[in-house]
N, C-alpha and C positions, 0 to 999 in steps of 0.2 A: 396861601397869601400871607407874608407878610406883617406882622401887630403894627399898627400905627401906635406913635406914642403920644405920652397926655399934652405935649408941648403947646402943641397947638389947641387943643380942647381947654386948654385952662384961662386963655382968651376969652371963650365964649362968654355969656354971657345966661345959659340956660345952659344946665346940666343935661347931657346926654340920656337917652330913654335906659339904656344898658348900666348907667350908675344907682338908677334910682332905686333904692331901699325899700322895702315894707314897713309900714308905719309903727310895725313894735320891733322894728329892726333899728331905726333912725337915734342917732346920739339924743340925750336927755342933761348930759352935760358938758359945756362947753372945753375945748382944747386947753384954755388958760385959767380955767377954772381947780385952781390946783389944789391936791390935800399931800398932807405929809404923814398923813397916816401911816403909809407903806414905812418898816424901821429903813436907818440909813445906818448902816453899823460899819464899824472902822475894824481895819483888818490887820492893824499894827497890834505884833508881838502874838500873830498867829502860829508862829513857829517855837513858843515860847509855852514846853511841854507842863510845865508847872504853875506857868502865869495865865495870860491871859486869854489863853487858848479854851478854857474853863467858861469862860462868860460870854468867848466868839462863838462856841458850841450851842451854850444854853440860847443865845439871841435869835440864832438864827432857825432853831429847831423851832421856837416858840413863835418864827415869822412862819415856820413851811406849815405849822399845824396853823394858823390864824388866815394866812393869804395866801400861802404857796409863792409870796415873791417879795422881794428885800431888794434893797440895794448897796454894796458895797464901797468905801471909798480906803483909803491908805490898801490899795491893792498891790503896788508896787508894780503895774504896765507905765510904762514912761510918757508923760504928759504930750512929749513930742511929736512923739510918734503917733497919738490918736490925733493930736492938733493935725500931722500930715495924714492921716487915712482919712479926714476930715475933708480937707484939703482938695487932696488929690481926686476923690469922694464927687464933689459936689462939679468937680471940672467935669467929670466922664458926663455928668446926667446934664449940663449947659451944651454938651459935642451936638453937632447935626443929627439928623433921627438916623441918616442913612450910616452914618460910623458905628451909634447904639447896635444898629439893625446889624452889621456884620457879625454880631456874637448873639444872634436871634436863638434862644433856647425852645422853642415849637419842635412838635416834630421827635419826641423825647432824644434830644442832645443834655450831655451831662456838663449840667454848669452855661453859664452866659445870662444875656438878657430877656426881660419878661416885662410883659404890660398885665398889671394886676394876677396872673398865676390862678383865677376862679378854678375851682375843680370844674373836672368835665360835666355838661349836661347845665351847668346853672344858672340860671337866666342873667341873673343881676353879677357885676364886677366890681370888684376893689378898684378904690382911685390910687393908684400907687405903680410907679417902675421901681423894677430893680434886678438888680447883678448879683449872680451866684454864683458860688467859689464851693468847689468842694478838695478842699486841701488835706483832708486825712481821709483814709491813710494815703500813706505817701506813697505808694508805687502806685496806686489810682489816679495821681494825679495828671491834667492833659492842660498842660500851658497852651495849649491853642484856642481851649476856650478865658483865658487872662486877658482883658483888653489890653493893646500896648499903648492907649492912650490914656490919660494923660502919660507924659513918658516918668517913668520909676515906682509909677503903681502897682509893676507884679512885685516887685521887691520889696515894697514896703507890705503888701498886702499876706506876703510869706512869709515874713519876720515877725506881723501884728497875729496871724493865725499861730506862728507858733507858741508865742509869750501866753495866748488865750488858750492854749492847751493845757500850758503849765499853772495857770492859773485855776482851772477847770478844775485841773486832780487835787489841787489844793484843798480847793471849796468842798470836793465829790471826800476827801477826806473829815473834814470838818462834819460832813454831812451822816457820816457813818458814824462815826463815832456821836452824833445827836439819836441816832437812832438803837443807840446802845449795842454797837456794831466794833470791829476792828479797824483799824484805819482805813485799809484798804478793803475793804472791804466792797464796798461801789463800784472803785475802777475795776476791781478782780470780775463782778459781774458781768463787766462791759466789754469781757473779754479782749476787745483792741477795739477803742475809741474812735467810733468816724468822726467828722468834722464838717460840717456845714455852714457858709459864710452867705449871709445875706444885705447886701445893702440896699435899704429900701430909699428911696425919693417920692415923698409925698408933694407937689407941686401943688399950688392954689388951686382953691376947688370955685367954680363961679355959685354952686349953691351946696354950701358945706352941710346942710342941716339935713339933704334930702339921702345922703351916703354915709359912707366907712373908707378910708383907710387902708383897715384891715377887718374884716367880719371877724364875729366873739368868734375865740377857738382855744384850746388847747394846746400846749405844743406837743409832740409824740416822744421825745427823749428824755433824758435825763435831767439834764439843765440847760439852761439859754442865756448866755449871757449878751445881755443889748446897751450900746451906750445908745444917747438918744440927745441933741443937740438944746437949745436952749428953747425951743420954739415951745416944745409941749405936745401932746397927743395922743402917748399911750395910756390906756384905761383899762381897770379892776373892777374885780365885782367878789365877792366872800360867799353872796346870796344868792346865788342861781341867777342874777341878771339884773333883780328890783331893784337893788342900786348899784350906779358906778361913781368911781373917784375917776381923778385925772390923774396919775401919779407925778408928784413933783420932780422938772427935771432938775439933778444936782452937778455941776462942773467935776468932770473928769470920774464921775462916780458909774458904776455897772450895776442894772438891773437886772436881777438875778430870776428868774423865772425857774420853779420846780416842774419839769415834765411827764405825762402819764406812766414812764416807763419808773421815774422815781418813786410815782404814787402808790406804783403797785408795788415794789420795791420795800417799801416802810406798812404794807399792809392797809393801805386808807390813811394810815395817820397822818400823812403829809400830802397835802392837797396840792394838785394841780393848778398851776395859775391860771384863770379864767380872764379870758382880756380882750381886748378890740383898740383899734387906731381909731382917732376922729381928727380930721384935716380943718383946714381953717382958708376962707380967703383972704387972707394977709399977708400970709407970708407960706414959703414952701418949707418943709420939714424934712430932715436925711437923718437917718436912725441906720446901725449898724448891729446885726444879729448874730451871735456867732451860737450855734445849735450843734451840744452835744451829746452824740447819738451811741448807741452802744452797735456792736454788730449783730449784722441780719441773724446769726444763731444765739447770739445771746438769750438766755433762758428767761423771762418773765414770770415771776411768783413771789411774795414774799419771803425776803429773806431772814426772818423771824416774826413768828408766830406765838404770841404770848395767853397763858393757857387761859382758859375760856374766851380766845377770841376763835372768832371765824377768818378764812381769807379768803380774801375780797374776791377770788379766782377761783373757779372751779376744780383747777388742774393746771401745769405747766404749760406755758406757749413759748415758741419764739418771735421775738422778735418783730419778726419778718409777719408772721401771723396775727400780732397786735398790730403791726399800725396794716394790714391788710381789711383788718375787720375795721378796723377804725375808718377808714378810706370808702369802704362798702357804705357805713352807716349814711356817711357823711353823703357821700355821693346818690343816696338813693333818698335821703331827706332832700336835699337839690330839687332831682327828680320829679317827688313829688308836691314842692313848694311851684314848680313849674306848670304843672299838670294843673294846679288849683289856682295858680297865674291865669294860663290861657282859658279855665272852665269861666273865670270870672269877666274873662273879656269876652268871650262866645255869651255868656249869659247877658250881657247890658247889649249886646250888636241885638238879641232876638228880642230884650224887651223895647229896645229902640224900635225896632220893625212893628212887632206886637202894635204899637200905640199910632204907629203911621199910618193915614187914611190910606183909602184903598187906591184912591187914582195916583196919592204919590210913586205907591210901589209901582204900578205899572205905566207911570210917563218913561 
């Protein structure tokens, strides 16, 4: 069957049973509640070997060891062109449910539409649609799953994927050289860079306080680069959970998110971005993820090990093997948050019965 989408549930007026959160799951800080904690560092004269490529380096090394996540602005992707994936963006997710539905991603089809994407087995859902583009590599690619509507959105959306490539190895440069690396040093890792495009549509929630968005997670790659419109609602944590910020959204600026493959990469010393979406009834929220991934053999281990450290890793993996284990973990915590779901509701139905006189049980 079919994903219905949130179009119609965002009417309601009472959150659906399948959104509702657990209560140490639930936002603690509001969507618009914003900190600027996160640095915003400008990225003019990155290519400037002597100049200011020196302090790009040091800013950004000293955001991966503190948050694992920055935001960049003077990137040099052209304002236009995000204003149209913007655009064109917010037309596809307003289309009928049944045009969404033609690029229904169920069913494991590569790329198209999704209603919140939950791992398998787990009770509770993200409030969130969205459209995935997997545009690198490029002989994988399958324009039939590219909506044709709005019309010039594959064009636009292949020209934006590839600017965000070049951008990536820029950063993935900057990034090596923080870690007292060679330039290349990162892309060389990533043997040939896959590419993953997500555009998410968060639509009004009728009870924002009881959901997510997006559940805390990690990303599995290397970097993540998200722009994220004026609304507000992606959230940080430094601390394992006990606090979150809102990160401030800044015009035409990319939040740079460091992924586990990077973490292990730098040996721990660069952390993982730890984060979750929180929605709002006000207004609906469109965020654009572009996730870069290294390939499925790509080697996992630190790539310098400084002497009396340990690495983080027992032994070399691929790839394909980290985010396999990661998938496991994740899915079998589901699992068992499920299990302790339904134990908790089979427990109140017996102490309900339990206290009920005897002629009620048997009218």
């Amino acid at each position: 069957m079919a994903p219905l989408t949130l179009t119609a549930l965002a009417k309601e007026r009472t959150l659906p049973e399948k959104f509702v959160r657990d209560e140490e799951e639930r936002p603690t800080v509001a969507y618009n509640q914003f900190s600027n904690v996160v640095p915003v560092i400008s990225l003019a004269g990155i290519d400037e070997v002597d100049g200011r490529r020196g302090e790009i380096c040091r800013k950004i090394g000293e955001s991966c060891e503190e948050w694992g996540i920055f935001q960049v602005v003077d990137h040099g992707i052209d304002g236009k062109m995000i204003g149209e994936m913007y655009r064109l963006a917010r037309e596809f997710f307003v289309l009928p449910a049944e045009e969404k539905l033609r690029y229904d991603m169920t069913g494991g089809k590569q790329g198209g539409f999704l209603v919140s994407s939950h791992l398998q087995g787990e009770a509770v859902q993200d409030w969130r649609e969205l459209m995935v583009y997997l545009p690198y590599p490029v002989q994988s690619r399958d324009y039939s799953r590219w909506p044709d509507k709005p019309e010039g959105w594959r064009a636009v959306t292949e020209e934006y994927s590839e600017k965000l490539m070049g951008l990536a190895c820029k950063l993935l440069g900057v990034l090596s050289e923080s870690m007292g690396l060679e330039k290349g040093a990162l892309t060389e890792a990533c043997v040939e860079m896959d590419q993953k495009l997500v555009i998410n549509y968060y639509p009004k929630c009728p009870q924002p306080d009881l959901t997510l968005g997006l559940k805390r997670h990690t990303d599995p790659g290397i970097i993540t680069l998200l722009l994220q419109d004026e609304v507000g609602g992606l959230q940080a944590t430094r601390d394992g959970g006990e606090t979150w910020i809102t990160v401030q959204p800044v015009e035409g600026a990319f939040v740079v998110n460091l992924g586990d493959y990077g973490h292990y990469l730098s040996n721990g010393r660069f952390k993982s971005a730890d984060h979750q979406v929180v929605v709002n009834s006000n207004y609906s929220r469109l965020s654009i993820a572009t996730f870069q991934n290294p390939a499925p053999e790509a080697i996992v281990y630190p790539l310098r090990i400084k002497e009396g450290e340990k690495p983080v890793l027992d032994g070399p993996i691929s790839f394909t093997e980290m985010y396999r284990r990661k998938m496991n973990k994740d899915i079998e915590l589901a699992r068992l948050k499920k299990l302790a779901k339904e134990q908790q509701l089979n427990d109140t139905d017996t102490a309900r019965l339990e206290h009920k006189p005897m002629e009620k049980l048997l009218a």
